[in-house]
C-alpha positions as CSV (number, residue, x, y, z in Angstrom):
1,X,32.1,-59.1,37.2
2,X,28.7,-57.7,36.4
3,X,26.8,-60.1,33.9
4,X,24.3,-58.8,31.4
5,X,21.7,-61.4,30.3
6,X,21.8,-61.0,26.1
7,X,19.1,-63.5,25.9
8,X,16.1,-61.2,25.3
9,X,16.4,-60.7,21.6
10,X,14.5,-61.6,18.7
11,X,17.3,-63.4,16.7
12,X,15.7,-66.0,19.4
13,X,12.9,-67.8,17.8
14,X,11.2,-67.9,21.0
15,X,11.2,-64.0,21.7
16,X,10.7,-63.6,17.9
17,X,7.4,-65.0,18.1
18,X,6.7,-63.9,21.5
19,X,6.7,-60.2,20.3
20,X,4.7,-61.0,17.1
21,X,2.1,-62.7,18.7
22,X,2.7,-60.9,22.1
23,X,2.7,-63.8,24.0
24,X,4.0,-62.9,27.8
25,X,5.3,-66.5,28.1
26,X,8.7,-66.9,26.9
27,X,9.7,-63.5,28.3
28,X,8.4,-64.5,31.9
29,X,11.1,-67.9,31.0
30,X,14.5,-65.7,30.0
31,X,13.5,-63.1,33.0
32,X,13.0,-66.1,35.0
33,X,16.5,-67.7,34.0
34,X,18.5,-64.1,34.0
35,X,17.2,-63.5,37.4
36,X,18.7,-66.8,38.6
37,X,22.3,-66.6,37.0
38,X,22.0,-63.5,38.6
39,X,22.5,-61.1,35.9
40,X,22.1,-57.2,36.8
41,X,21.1,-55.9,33.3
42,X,19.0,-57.7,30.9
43,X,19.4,-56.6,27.0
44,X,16.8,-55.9,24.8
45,X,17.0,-56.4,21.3
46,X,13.8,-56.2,19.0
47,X,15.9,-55.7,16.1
48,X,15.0,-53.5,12.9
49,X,11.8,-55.3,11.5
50,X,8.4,-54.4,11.6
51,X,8.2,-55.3,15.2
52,X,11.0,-53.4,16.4
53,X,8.7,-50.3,16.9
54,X,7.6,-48.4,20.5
55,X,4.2,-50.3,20.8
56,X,6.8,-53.7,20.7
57,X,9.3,-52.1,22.9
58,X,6.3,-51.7,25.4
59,X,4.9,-54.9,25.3
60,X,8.0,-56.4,26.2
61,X,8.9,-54.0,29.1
62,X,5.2,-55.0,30.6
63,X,5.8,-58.8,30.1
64,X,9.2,-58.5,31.7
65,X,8.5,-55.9,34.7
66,X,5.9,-58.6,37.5
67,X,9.8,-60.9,36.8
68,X,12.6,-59.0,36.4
69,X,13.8,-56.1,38.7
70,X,17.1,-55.1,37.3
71,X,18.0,-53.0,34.7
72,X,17.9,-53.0,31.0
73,X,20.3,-52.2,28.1
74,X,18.4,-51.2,24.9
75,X,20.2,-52.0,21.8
76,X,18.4,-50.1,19.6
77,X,19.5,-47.4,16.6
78,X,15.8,-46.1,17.1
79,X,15.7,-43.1,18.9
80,X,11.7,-42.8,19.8
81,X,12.4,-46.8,20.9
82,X,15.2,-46.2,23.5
83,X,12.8,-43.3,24.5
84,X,9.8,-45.1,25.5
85,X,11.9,-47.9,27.5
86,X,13.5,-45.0,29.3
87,X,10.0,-43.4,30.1
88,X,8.6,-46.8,30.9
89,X,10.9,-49.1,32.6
90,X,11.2,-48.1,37.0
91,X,15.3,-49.5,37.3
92,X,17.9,-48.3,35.3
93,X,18.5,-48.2,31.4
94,X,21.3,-48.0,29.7
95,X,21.4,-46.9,25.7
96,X,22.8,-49.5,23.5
97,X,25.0,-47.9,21.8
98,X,26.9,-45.1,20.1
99,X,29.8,-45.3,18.0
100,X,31.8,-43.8,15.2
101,X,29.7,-45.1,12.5
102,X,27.0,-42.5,11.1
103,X,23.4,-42.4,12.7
104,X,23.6,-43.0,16.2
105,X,23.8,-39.6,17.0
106,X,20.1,-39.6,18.0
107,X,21.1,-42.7,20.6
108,X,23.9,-39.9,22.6
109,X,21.5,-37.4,22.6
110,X,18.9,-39.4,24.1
111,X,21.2,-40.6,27.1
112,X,22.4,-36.9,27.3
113,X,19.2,-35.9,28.5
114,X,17.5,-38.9,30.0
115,X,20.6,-39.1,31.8
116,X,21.3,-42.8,31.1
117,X,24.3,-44.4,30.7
118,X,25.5,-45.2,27.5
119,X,27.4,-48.1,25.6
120,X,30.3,-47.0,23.4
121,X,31.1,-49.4,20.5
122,X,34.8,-49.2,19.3
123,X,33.7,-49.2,15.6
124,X,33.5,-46.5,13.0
125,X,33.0,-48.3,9.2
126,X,34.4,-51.5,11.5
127,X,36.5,-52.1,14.0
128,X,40.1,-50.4,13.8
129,X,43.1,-52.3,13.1
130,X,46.0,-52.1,15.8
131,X,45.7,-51.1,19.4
132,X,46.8,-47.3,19.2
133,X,43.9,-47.2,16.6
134,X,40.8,-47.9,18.7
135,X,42.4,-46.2,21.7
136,X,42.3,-43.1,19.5
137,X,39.1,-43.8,18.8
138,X,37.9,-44.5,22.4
139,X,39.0,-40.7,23.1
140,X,37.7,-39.2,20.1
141,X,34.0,-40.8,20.9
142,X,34.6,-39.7,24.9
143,X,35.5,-36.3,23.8
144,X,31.8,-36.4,21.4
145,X,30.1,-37.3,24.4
146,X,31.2,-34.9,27.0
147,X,31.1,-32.8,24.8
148,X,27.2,-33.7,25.2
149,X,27.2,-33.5,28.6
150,X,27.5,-37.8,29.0
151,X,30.6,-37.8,30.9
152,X,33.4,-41.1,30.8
153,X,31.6,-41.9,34.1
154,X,28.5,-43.0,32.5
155,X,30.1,-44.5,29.5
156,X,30.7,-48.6,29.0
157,X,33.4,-48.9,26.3
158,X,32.7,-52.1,24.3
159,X,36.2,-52.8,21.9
160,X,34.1,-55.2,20.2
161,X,35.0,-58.8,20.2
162,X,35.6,-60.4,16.7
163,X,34.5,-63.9,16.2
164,X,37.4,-66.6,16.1
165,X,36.8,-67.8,12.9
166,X,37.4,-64.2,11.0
167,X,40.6,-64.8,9.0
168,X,42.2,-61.7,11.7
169,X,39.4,-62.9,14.9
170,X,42.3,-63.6,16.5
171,X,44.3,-60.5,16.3
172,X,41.2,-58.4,16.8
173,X,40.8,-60.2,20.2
174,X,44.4,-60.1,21.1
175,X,44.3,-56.2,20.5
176,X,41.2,-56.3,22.6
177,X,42.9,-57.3,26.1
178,X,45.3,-54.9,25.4
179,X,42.8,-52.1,24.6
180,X,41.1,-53.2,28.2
181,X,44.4,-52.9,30.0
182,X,45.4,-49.4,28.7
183,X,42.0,-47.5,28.3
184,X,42.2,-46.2,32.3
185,X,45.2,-44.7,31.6
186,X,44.8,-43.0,27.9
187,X,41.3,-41.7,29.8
188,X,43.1,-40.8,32.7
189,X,40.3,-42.6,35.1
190,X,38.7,-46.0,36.2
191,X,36.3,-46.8,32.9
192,X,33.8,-49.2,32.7
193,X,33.8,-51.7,30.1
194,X,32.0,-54.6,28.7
195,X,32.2,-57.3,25.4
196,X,29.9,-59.4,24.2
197,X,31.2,-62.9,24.5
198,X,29.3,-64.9,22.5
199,X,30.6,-63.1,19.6
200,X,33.6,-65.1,20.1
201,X,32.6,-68.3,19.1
202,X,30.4,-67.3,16.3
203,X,30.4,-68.9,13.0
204,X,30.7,-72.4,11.6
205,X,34.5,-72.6,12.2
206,X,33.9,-72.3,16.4
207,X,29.9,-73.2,16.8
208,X,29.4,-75.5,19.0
209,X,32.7,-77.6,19.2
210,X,34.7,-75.3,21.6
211,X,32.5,-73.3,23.9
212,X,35.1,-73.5,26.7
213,X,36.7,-71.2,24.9
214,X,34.1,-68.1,25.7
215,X,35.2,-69.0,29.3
216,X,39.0,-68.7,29.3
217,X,38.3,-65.8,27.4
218,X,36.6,-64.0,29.4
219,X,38.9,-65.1,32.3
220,X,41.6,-63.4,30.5
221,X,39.8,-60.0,29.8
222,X,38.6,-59.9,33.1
223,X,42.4,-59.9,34.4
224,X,42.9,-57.1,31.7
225,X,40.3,-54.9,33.0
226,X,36.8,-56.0,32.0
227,X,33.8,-54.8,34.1
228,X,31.2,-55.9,32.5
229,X,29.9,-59.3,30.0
230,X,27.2,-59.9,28.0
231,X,26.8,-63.5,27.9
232,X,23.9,-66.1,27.7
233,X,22.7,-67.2,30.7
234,X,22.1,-70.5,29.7
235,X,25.6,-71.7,29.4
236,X,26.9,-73.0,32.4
237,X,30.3,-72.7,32.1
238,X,30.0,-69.1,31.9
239,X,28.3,-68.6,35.0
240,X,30.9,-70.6,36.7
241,X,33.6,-68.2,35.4
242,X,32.1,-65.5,36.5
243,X,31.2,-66.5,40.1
244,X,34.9,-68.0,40.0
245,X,36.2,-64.5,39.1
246,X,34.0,-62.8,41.9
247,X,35.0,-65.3,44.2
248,X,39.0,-64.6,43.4
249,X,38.6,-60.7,43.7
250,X,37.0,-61.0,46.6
251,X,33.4,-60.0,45.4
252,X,31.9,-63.0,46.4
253,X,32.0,-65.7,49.3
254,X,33.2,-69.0,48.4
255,X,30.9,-71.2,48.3
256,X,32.3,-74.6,46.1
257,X,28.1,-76.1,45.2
258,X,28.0,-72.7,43.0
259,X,31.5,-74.0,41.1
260,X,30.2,-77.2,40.4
């Protein structure tokens, strides 16, 4: 299981007022913490705001480079934004992300030609109801990005996980293990995938009283398929699962201090 850190955003008061008052130091912190979970990818959000801009982008990318060495997902809908992290950051960056919803075109055609890889949200006006749906949709995106030279192999295909407490959360995520287990097939090749897990538990209804739950979850899409998770690196109980899971494919030695 590859983990992506999703700690570096600025719904985080801490990296909030990090890139307002470009201060180096919580961003040396998260890169410190991602580095020790053992994350591969670290995402980067800066959000839509005022600070969100290229100068931001590049602050952030020159705090984080002297402590973080892997690569980056920029989730971004501004093009000149994912640009500048892919002129400026040495490891590998992957756009975040395209989908069926208007403007994000400019996102595909930047990973087109700086030959990134690209994040593929399940969504178009929301995410589709029934299974068949957002399989039809996963095609319908892979055939717009070919068709812009970003071939399946370069594509992560996110079916979105819907937070628990929506009055269909769990449908949606029932629909989602199914969509991981049948996407190789209606592709007609290994994919990679991924799912933001702390989407699960978001919302009053879940916040905070069952956490566990992101883990069993994950468990479960991992035995569907799953590649890839975006998770926080400071839960522990996450990092667990996914050393347990590497540990059970035969990924990972056992070692039983790194279970406890």
């Amino acid at each position: 299981m590859i983990l992506v850190a999703e700690n570096c955003t600025v719904t985080h008061p801490d990296v909030a007022r990090a890139v307002r008052e470009e201060d180096v130091g919580p961003l040396e912190v998260l890169a410190e913490q991602a580095q020790r979970a053992g994350a591969a990818y670290l995402d980067v959000n800066l959000g839509a705001g005022r600070w969100g801009g290229p100068e931001a982008m590049a602050f952030v990318l020159g705090a984080l480079a002297p402590w973080w060495r892997g690569g980056l997902l920029v989730d971004t809908l501004r093009a000149p934004v994912m640009e500048r992290a892919c002129e400026l950051w040495q490891g590998p960056v992957v756009c975040n992300g395209y989908s069926g919803d208007s403007g994000r075109e400019e996102i595909l055609e930047v990973a087109a030609h700086r030959g990134a890889d690209l994040v593929v949200l399940l969504m178009a006006r929301g995410i589709p109801r029934g299974v068949d749906a957002r399989l039809a949709l996963a095609v319908e995106l892979a055939g717009r990005c070919e068709a812009r030279g970003v071939g399946v192999d370069r594509l992560w295909f996110d079916p979105v996980v819907a937070p628990l407490g929506w009055v269909d959360g769990q449908e949606y995520d029932a629909e989602l293990l199914e969509v991981l287990r049948r996407l190789p097939e209606v592709l007609g090749q290994p994919v990679k995938t991924i799912l933001g897990l702390s989407n699960l538990t978001t919302g009053a209804a879940a916040r905070g009283r069952v956490p566990w739950l992101q883990e069993v979850f994950l468990a479960a899409a991992a035995g569907a398929g799953l590649t890839h998770v975006m998770a926080d690196v400071r839960n522990p109980g996450v990092l667990r699962t996914v050393r347990a899971l590497d540990v059970l494919a035969g990924r990972r030695l056992f070692a039983p201090e790194e279970l406890l």
